[in-house]
N, CA, C and O of each residue as an XYZ file, in Angstrom:
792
protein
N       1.588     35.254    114.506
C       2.104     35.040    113.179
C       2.391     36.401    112.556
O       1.803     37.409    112.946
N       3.310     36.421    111.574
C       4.141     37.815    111.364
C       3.205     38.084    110.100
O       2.616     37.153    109.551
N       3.081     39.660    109.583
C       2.529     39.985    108.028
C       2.953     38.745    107.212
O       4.089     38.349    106.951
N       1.843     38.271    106.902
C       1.904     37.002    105.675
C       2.053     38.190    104.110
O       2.616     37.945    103.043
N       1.469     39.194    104.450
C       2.388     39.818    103.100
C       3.596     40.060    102.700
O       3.927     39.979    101.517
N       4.522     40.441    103.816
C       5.542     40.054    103.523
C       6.675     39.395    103.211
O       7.743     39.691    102.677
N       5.939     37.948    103.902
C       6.341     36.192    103.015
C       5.840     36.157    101.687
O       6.192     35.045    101.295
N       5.254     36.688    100.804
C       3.987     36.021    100.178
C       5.530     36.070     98.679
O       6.549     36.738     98.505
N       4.782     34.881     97.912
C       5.210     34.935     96.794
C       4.299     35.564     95.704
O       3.101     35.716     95.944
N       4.968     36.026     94.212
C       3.577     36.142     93.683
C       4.022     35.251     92.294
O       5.057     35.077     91.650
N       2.727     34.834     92.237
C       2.714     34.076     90.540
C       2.070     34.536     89.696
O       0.884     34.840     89.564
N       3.160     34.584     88.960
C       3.470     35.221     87.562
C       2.958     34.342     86.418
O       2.509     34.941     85.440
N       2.963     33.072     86.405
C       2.796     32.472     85.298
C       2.852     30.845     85.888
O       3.795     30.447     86.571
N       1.574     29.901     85.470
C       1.580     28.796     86.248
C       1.456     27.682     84.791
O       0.788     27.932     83.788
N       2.302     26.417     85.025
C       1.794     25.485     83.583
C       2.127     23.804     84.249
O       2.624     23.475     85.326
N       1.723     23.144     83.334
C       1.652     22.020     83.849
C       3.016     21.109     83.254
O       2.701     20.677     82.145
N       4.156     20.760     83.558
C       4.994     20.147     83.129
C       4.987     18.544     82.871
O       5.704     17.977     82.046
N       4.139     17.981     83.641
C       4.494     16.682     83.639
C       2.678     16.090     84.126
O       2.345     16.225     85.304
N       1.739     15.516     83.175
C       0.886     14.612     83.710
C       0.774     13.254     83.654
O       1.225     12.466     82.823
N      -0.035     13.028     84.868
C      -0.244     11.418     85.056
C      -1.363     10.913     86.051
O      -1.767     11.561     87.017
N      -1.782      9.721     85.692
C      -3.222      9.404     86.475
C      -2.926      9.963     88.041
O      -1.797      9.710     88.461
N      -3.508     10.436     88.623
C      -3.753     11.060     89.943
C      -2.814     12.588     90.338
O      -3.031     13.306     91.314
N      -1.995     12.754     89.520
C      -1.518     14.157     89.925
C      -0.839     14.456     88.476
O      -0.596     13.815     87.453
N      -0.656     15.860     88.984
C       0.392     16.683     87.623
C       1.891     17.532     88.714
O       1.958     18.104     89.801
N       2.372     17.343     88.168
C       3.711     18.129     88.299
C       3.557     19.645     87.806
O       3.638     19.747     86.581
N       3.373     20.715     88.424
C       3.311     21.739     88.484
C       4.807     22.941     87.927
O       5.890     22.442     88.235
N       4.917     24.156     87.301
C       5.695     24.983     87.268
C       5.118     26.385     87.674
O       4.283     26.801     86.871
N       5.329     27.047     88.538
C       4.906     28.422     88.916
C       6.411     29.128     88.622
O       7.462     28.841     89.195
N       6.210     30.139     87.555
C       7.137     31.260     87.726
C       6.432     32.221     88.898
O       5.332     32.765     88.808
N       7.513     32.290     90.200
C       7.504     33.653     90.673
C       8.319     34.401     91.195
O       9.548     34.340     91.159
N       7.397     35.411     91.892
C       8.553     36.789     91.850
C       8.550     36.548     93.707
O       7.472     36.350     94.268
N       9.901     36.599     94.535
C      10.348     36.463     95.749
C       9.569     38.148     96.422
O       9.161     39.026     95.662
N       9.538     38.222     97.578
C       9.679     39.415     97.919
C      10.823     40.222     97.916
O      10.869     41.431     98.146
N      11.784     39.429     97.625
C      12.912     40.678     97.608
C      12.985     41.180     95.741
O      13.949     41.782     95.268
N      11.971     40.838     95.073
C      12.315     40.730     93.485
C      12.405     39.939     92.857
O      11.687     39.817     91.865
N      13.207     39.200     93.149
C      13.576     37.966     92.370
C      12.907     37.270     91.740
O      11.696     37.490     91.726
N      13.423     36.248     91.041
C      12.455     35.745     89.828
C      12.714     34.062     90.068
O      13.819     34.049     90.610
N      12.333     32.874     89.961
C      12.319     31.943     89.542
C      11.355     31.051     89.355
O      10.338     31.555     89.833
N      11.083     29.859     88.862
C      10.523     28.744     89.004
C      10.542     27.989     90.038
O      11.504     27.809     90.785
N       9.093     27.352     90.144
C       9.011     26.521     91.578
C       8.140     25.485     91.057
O       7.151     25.808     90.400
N       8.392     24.364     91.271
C       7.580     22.568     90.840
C       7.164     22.024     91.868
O       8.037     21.671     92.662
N       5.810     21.773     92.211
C       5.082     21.042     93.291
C       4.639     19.911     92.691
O       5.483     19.748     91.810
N       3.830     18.994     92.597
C       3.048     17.783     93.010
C       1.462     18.700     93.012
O       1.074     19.250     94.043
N       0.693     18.750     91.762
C      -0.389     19.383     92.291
C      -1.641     18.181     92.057
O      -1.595     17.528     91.014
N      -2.622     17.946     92.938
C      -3.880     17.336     92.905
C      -4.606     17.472     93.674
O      -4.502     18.226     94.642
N      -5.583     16.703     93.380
C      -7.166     17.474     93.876
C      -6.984     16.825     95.050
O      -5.980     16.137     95.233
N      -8.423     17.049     96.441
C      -8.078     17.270     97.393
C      -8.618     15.536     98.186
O      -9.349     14.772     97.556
N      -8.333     15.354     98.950
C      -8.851     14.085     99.120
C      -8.856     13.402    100.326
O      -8.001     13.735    101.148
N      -9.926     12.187    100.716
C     -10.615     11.928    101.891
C      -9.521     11.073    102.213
O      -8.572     10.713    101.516
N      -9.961     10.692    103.941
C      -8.669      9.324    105.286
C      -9.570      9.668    105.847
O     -10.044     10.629    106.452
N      -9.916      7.818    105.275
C     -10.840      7.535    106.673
C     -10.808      6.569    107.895
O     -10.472      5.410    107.653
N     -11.136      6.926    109.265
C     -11.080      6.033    110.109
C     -12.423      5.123    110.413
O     -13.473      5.653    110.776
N     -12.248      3.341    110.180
C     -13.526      3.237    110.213
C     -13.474      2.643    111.602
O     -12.368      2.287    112.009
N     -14.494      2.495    112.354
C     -14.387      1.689    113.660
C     -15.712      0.622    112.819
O     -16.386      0.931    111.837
N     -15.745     -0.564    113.553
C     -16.885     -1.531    113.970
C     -17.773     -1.053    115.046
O     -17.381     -0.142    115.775
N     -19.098     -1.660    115.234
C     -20.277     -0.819    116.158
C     -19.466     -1.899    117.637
O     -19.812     -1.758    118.810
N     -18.243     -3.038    117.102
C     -17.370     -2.965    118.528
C     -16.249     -2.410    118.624
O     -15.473     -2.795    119.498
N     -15.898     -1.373    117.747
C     -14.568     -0.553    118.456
C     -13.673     -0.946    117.348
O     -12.761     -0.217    116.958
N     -14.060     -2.610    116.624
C     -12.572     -2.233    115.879
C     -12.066     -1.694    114.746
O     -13.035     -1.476    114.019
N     -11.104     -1.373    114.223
C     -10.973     -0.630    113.568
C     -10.729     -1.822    112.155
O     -10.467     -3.025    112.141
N     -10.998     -0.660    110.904
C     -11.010     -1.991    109.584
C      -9.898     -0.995    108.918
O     -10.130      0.210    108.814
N      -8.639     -1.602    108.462
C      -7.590     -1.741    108.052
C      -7.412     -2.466    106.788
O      -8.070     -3.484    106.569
N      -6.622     -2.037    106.003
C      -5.687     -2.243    104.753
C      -4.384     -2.110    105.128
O      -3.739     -1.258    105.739
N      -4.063     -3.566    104.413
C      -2.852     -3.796    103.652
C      -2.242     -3.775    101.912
O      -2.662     -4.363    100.915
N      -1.428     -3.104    102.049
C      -1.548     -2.237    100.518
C       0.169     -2.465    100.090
O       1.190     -2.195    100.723
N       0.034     -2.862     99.212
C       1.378     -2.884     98.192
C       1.809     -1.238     98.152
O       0.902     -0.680     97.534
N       2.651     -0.414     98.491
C       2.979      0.891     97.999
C       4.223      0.350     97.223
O       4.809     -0.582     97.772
N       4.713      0.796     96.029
C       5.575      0.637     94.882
C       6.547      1.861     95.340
O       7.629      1.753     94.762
N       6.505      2.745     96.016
C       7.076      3.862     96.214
C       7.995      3.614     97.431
O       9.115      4.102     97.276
N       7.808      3.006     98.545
C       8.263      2.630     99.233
C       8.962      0.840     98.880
O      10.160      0.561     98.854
N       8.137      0.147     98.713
C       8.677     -0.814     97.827
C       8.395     -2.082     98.846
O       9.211     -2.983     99.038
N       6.932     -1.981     99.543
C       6.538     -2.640    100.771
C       5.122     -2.838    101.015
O       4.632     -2.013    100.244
N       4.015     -3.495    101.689
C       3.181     -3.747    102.030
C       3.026     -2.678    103.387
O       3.563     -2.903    104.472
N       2.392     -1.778    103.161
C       1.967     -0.678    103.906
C       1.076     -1.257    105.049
O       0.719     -2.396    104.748
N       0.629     -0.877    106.185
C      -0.474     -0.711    106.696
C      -1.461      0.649    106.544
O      -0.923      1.755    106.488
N      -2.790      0.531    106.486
C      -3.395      1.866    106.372
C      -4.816      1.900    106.925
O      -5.307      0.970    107.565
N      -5.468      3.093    106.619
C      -6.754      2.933    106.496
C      -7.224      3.401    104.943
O      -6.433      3.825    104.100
N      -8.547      3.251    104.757
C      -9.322      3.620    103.208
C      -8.710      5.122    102.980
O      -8.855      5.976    103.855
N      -8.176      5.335    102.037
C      -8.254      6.981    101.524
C      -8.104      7.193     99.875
O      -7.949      6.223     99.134
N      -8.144      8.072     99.557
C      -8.861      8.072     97.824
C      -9.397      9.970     98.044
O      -9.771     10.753     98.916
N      -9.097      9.905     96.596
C      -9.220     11.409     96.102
C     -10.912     11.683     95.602
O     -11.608     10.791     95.117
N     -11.343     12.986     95.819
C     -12.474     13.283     95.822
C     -12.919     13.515     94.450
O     -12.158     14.154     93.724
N     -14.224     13.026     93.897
C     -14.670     13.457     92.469
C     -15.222     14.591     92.457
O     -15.534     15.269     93.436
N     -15.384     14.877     91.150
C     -16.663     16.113     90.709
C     -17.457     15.641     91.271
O     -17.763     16.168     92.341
N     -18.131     14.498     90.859
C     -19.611     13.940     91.535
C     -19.888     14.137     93.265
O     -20.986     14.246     93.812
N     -18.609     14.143     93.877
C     -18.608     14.311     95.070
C     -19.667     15.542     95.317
O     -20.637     15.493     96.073
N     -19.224     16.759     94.433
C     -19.295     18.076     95.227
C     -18.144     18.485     95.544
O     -18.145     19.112     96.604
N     -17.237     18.391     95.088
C     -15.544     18.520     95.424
C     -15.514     19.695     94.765
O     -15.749     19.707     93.557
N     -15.131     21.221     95.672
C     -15.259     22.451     94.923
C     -13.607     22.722     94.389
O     -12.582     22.153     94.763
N     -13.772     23.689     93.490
C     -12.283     23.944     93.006
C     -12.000     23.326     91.964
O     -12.568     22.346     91.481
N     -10.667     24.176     91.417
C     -10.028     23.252     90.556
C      -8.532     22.775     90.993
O      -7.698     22.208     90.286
N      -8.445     23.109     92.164
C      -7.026     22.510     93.094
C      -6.653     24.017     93.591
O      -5.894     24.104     94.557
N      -7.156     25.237     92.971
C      -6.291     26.589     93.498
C      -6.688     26.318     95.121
O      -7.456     25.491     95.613
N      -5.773     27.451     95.802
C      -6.237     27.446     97.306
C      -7.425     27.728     97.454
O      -7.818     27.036     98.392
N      -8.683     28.681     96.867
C      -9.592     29.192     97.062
C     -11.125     27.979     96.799
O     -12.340     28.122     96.941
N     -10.280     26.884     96.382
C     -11.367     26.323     96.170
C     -10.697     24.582     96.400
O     -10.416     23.697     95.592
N     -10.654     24.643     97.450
C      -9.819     23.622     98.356
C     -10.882     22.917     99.888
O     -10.687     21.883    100.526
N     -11.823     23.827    100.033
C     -12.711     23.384    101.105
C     -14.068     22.601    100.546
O     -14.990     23.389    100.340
N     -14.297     21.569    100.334
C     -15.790     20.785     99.957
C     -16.057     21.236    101.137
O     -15.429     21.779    102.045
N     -17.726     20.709    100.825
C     -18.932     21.001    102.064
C     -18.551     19.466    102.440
O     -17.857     18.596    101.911
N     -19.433     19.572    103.743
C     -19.071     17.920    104.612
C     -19.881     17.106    103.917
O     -19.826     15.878    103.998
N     -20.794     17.836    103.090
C     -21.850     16.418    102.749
C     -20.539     15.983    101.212
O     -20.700     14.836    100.795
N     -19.497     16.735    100.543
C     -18.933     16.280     99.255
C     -18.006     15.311    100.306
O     -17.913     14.085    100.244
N     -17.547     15.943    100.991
C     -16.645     14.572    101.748
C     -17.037     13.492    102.899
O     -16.413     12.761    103.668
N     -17.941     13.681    102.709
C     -18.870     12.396    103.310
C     -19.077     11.882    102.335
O     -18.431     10.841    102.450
N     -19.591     11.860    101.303
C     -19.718     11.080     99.872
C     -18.380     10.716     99.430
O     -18.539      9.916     98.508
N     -17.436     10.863     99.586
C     -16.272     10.393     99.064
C     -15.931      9.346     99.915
O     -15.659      8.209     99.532
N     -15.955      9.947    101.729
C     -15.559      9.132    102.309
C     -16.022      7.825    102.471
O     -15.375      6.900    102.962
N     -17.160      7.780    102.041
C     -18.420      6.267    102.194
C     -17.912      5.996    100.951
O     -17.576      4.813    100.899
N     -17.690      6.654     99.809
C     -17.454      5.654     99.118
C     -15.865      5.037     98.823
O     -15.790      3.932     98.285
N     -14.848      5.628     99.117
C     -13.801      5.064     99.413
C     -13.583      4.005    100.182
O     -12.831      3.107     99.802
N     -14.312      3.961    101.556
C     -14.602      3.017    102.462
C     -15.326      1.926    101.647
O     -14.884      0.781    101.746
N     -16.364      2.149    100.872
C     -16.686      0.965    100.516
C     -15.928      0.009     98.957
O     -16.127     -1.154     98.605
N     -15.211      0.890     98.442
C     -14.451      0.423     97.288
C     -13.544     -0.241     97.712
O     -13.653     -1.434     97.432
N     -12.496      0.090     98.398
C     -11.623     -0.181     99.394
C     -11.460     -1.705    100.430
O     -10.562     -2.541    100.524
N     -12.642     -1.565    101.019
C     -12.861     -2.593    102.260
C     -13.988     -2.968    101.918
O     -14.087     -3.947    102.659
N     -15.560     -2.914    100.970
C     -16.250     -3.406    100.982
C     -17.331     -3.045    102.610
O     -18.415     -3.592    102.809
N     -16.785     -2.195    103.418
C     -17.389     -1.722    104.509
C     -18.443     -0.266    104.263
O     -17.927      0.793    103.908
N     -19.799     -0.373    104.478
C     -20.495      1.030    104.938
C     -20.441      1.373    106.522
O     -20.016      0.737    107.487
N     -21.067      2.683    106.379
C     -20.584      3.306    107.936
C     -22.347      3.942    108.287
O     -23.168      4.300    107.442
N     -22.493      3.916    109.613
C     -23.787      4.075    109.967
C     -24.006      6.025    109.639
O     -24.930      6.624    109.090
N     -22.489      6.624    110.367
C     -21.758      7.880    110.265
C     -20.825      8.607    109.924
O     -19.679      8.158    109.930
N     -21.027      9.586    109.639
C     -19.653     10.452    109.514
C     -18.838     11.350    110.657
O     -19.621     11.411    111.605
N     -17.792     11.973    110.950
C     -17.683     12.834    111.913
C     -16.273     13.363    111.121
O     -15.610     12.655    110.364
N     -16.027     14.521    111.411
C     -15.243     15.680    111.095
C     -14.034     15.183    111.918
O     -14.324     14.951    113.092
N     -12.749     14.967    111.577
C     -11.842     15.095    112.196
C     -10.629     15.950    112.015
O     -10.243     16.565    113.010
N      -9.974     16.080    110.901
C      -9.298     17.367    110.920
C      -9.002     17.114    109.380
O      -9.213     16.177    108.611
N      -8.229     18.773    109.242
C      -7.999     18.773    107.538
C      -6.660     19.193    107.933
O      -6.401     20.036    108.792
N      -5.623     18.360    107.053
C      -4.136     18.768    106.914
C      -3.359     18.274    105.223
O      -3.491     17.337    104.436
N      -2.635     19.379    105.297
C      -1.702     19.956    104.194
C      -0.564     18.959    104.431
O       0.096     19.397    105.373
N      -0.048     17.803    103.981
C       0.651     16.572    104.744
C       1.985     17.295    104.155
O       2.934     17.248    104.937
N       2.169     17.785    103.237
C       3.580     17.735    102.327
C       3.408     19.548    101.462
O       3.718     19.839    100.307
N       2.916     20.308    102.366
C       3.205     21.533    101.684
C       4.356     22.444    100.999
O       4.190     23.460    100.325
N       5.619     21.779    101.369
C       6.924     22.259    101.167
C       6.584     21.929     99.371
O       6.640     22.798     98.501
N       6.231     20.451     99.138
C       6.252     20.151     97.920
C       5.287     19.328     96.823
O       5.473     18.655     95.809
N       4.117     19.792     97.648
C       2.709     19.543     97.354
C       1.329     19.896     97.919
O       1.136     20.005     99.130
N       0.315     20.083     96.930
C      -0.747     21.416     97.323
C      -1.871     20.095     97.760
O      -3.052     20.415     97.888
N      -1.498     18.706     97.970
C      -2.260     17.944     98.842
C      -3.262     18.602    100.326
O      -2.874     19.040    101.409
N      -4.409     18.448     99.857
C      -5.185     18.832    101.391
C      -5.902     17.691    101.487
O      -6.591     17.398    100.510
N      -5.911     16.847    102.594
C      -6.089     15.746    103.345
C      -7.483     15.966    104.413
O      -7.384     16.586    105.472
N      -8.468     15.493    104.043
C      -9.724     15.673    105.099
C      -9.776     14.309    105.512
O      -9.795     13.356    104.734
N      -9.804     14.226    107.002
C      -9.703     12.909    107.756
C     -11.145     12.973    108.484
O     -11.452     13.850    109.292
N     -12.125     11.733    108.007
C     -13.032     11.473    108.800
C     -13.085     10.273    109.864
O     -12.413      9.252    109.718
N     -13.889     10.475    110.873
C     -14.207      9.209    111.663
C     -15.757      8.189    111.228
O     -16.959      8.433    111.330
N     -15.283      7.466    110.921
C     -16.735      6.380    109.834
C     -16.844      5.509    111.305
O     -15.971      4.798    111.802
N     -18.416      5.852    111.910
C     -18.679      4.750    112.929
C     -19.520      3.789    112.380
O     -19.983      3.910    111.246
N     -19.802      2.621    113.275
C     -21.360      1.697    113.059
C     -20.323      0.799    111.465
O     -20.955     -0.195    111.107
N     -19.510      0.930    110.937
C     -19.054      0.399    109.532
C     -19.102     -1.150    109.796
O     -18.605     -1.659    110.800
N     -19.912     -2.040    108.547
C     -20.346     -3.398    108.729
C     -19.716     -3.624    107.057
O     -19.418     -2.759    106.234
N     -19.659     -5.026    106.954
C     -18.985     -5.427    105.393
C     -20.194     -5.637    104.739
O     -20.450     -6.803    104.439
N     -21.257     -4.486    104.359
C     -22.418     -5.166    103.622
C     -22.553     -4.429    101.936
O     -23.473     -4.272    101.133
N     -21.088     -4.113    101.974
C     -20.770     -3.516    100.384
C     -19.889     -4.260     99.383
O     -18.900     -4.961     99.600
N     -20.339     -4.018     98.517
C     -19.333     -4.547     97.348
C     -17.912     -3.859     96.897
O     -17.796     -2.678     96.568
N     -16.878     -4.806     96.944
C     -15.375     -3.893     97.019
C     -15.157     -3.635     95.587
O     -15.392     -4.516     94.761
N     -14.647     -2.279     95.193
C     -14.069     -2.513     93.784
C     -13.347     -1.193     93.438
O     -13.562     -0.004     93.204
N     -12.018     -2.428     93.583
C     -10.706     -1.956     93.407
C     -10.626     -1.411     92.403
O     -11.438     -1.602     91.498
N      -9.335     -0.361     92.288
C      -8.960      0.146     91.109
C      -7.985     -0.653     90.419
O      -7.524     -1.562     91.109
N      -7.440     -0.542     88.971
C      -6.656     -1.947     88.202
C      -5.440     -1.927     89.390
O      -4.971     -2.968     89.850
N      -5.001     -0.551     89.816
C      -3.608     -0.540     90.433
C      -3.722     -0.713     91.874
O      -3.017     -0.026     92.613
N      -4.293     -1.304     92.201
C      -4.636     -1.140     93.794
C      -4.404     -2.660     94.210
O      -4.876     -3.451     93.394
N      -3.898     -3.118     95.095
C      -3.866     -4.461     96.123
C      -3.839     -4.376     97.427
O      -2.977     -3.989     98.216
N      -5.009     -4.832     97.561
C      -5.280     -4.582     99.222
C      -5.871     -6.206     99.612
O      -6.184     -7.234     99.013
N      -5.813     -5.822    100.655
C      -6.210     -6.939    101.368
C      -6.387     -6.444    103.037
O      -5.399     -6.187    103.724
N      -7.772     -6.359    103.552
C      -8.726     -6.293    104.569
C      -8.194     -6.791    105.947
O      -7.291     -7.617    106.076
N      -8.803     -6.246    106.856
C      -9.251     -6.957    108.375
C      -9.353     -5.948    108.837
O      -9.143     -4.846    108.330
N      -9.844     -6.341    110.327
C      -9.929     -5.701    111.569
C      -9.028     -6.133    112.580
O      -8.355     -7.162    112.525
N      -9.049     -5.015    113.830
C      -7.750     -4.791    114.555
C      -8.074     -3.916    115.647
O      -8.174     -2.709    115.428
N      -8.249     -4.389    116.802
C      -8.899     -3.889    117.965
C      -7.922     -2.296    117.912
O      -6.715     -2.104    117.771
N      -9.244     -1.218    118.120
C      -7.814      0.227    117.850
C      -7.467      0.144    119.289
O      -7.258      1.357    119.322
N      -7.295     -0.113    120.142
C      -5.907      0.079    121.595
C      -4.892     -0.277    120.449
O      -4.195      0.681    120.113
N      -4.598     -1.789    119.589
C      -3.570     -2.482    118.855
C      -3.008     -1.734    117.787
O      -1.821     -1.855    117.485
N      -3.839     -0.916    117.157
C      -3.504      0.177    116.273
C      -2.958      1.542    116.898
O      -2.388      2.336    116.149
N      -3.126      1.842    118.308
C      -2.962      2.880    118.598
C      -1.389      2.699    119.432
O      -0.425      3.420    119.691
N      -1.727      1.549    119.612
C      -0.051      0.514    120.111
C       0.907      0.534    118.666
O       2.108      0.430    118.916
N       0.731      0.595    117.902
C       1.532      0.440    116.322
C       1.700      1.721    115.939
O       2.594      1.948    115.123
N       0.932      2.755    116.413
C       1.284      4.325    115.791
C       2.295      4.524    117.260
O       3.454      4.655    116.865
N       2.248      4.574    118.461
C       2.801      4.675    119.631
C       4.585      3.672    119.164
O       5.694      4.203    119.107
N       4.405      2.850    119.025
C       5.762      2.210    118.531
C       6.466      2.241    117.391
O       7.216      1.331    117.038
N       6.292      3.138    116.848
C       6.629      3.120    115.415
C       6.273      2.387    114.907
O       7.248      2.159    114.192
N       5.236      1.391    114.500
C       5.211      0.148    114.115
C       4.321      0.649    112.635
O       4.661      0.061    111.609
N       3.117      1.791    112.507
C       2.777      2.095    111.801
C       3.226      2.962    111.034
O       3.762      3.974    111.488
N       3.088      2.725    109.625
C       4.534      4.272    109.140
C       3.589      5.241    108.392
O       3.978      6.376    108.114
N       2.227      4.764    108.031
C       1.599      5.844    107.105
C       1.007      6.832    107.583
O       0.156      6.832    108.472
N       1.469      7.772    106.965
C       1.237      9.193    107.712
C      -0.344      9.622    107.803
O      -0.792     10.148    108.822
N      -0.951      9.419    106.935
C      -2.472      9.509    106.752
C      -2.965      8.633    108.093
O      -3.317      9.406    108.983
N      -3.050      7.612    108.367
C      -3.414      6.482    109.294
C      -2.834      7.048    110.536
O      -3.821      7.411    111.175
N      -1.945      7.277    111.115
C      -1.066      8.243    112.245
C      -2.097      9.278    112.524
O      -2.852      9.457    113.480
N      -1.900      9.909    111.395
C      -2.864     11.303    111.278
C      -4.192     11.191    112.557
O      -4.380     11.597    113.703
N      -4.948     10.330    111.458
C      -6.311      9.858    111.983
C      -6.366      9.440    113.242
O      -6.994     10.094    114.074
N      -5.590      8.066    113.630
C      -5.667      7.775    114.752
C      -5.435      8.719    116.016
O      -6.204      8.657    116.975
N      -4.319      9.618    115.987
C      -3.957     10.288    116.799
C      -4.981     11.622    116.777
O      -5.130     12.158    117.875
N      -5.451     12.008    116.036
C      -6.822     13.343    115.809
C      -8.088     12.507    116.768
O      -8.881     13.168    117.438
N      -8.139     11.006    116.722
C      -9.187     10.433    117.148
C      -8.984     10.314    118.801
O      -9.878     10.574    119.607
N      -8.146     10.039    119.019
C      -7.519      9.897    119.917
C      -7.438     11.094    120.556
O      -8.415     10.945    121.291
N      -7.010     12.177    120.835
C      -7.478     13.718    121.183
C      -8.867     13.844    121.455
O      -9.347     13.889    122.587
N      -9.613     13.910    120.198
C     -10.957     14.225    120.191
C     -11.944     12.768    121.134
O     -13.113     13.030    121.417
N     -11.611     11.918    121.377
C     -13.121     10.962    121.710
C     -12.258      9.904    122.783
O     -12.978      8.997    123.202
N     -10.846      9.878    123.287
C     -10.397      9.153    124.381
C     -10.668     10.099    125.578
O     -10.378      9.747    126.721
């Protein structure tokens, strides 16, 4: 990789243009390396858990989700943004973008259980990715939730519609393999899992 100083932008002046429940619309004035001057608008929010849950038989527990953005019934797995209460460090800058595993293990159990009404016996580390950096400071921590049984209480947010099951993962891993699955978070996971533990 070449001097990252000589890519680097610098910011000059950062404000918030546009808020709304789960993110803000960002303005950074900065200065190019060649001088130059302009404005740049991201998508900024805090950092947040994808989780994969298996059953103590392999299968995997899945959501079906209304996305309004796409304008369709998604397939997915549990994912949800991390609290203060977590242990969630930072205030979104880069420098404070890494929780400890125990803040995203607490997010991730509890997303899983708001979500699907499922707890998990475990946690496991699967990877952290930047999904949309061109035009958002999104950082994505993907765990693997084993042993997960339905012995929790679900509770949705007002905007949320989901609706549950399980799904032997070969069948899920057949739906990311065929295009059949489109969410990038769920892809993510499966295929990180898939590397690491096939």
């Amino acid at each position: 990789m070449g001097d990252s100083a000589d890519l680097a932008w610098e910011t000059l002046d950062s404000d918030i243009d546009y808020a709304c429940p789960g993110f803000d619309v960002r303005r950074d004035e900065v200065r190019f390396p060649d001088g130059e001057t302009d404005g740049f608008h991201y998508v900024d929010e805090p950092p947040a858990v994808v989780v994969l849950p298996l059953t103590p038989d392999g299968d995997v527990v899945v959501i079906d989700e209304w996305r309004q953005a796409v304008g369709r019934v998604n397939r997915g797995i549990p994912a949800g943004t991390m609290e203060p209460e977590d242990g969630a460090a930072g205030d979104g800058g880069p420098a404070g973008r890494e929780p400890t595993t125990a803040a995203v293990e607490r997010a991730a159990a509890r997303e899983l259980a708001e979500e699907t009404g499922y707890e998990a016996d475990a946690f496991e580390r699967l990877t952290t990715v930047e999904p949309t950096n061109g035009m958002a400071n999104a950082v994505h921590h993907h765990v693997l939730a084993t042993g997960c049984e339905p012995t929790a209480e679900r509770e949705l947010d007002h905007n949320e519609s989901i609706a549950v099951e399980t799904v032997p993962y070969d069948d899920l891993l057949a739906a990311v393999v065929d295009d059949e699955l489109r969410d990038g978070r769920a892809v993510t996971a499966v295929l990180w899992y898939e590397l690491l533990h096939q």
